[in-house]
C-alpha positions in Angstrom: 49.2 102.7 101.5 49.8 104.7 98.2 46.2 105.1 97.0 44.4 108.2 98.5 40.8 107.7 100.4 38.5 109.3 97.3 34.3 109.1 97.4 34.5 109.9 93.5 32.5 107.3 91.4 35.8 107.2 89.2 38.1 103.5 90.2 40.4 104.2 87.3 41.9 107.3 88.3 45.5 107.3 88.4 48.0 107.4 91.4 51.3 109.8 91.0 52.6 108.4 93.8 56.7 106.7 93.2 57.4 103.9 95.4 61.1 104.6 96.6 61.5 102.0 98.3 63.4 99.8 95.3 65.8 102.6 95.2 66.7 103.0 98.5 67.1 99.1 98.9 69.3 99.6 95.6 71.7 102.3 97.1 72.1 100.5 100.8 73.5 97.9 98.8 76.0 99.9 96.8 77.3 101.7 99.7 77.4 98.0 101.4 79.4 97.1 98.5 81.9 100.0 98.4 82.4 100.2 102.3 83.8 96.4 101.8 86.1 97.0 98.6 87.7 100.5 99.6 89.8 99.6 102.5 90.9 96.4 100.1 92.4 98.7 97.3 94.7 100.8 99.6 98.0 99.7 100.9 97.7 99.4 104.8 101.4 99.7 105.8 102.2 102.9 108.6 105.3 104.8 107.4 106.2 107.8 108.1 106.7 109.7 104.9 108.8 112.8 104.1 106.9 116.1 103.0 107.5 117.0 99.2 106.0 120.1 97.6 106.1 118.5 93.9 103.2 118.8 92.0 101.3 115.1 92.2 101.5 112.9 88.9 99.1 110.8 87.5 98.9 107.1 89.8 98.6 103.9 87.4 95.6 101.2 87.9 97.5 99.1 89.4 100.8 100.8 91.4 103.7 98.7 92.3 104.8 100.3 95.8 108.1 99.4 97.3 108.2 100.4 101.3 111.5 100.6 103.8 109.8 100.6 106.7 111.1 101.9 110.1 112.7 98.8 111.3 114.5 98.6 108.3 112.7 95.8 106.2 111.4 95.6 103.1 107.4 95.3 102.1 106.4 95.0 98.4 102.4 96.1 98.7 101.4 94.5 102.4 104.0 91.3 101.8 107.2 91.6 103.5 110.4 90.6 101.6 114.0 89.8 102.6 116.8 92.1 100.7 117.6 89.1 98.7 114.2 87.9 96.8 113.8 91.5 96.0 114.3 90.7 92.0 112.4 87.7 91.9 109.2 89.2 93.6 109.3 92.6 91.9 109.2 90.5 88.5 106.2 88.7 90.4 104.5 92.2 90.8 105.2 93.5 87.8 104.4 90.0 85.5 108.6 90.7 84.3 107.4 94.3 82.9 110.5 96.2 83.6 109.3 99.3 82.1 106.6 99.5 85.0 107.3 102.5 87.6 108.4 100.9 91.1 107.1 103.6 93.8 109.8 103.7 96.6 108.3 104.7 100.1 110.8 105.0 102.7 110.4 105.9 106.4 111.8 109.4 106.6 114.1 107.6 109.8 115.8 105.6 106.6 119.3 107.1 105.8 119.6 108.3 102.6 123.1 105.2 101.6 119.9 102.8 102.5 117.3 104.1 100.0 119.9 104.0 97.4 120.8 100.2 98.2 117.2 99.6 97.4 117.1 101.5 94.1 120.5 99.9 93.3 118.6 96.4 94.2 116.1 97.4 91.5 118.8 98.9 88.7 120.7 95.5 88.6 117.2 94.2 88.5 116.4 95.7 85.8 114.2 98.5 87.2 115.1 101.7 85.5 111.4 104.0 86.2 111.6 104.5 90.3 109.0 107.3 91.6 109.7 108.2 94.9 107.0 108.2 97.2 106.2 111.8 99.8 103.6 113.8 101.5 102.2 116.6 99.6 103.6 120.2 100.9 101.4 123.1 101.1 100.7 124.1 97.2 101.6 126.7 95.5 104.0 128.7 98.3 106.8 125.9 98.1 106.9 125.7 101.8 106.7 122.9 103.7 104.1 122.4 106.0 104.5 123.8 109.6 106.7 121.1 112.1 104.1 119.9 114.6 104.5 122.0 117.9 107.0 121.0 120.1 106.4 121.6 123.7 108.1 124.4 125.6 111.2 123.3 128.4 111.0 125.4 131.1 114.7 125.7 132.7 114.5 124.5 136.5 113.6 126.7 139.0 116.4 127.9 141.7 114.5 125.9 144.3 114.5 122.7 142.4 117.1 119.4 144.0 119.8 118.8 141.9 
């Protein structure tokens, strides 16, 4: 209960008390809300990206990313494409607005003649504004980040079979 246990003759005296329990109910349903549309905004595709130490430019509302994944194949957003209908689904993605930035994410396994396939595919597309996708670098320095730790080969020992 909100009201307090008073003897005092007065039954209109006020209560400062604020009920909070509207608001919580109100925030539990935002976080709800945002828990379920985050994960649907991202692009969900595991590629292993170069490190770049470029300063990060501004993303658009609604970014049009290319990927080359490992195996080779083409994904625009989470839909895979063949080599072939790139054109027609870029125009898809981009409602034939060929002044849109195409963000290229390759595998850093992809050789280099294969990424420029791709962004040939999009030049005789019509495609001219290709952003190339990385990792940021450590900023500031202009050095990459450290290579993950490799572990150490010990050389057999002179008892070992050979």
């Amino acid at each position: 209960m909100a009201g307090g246990l008073d003897s005092s003759e007065d039954d209109l005296a006020e209560s400062h008390d604020i009920n909070v329990t509207p608001f919580i109910d109100v925030m539990l349903v935002l976080l709800i809300i945002f828990m379920v549309a985050a994960p649907l905004s991202t692009v969900d595709m595991a590629v292993e990206l170069p490190v770049s130490t470029a300063k990060p430019q501004p993303r658009p509302d609604r970014p049009v990313f290319l990927t080359i994944k490992a195996d080779h194949t083409l994904a625009l957003g989470n839909d895979p494409i063949a080599p072939g209908r790139l054109a027609e689904a870029v125009d898809t993605a981009t409602k034939m607005d060929r002044q849109q930035r195409i963000f290229l994410r390759a595998d850093k396994s992809i050789p280099y003649g294969e990424l420029m396939q791709v962004m040939n595919l999009l030049r005789h597309a019509g495609y001219l504004k290709v952003a190339l996708v990385g990792l940021e670098g450590v900023e500031g320095t202009g050095e990459l980040p450290p290579a993950p730790i490799q572990p150490a080969q010990t050389p057999p020992s002179p008892d070992a079979p050979r």
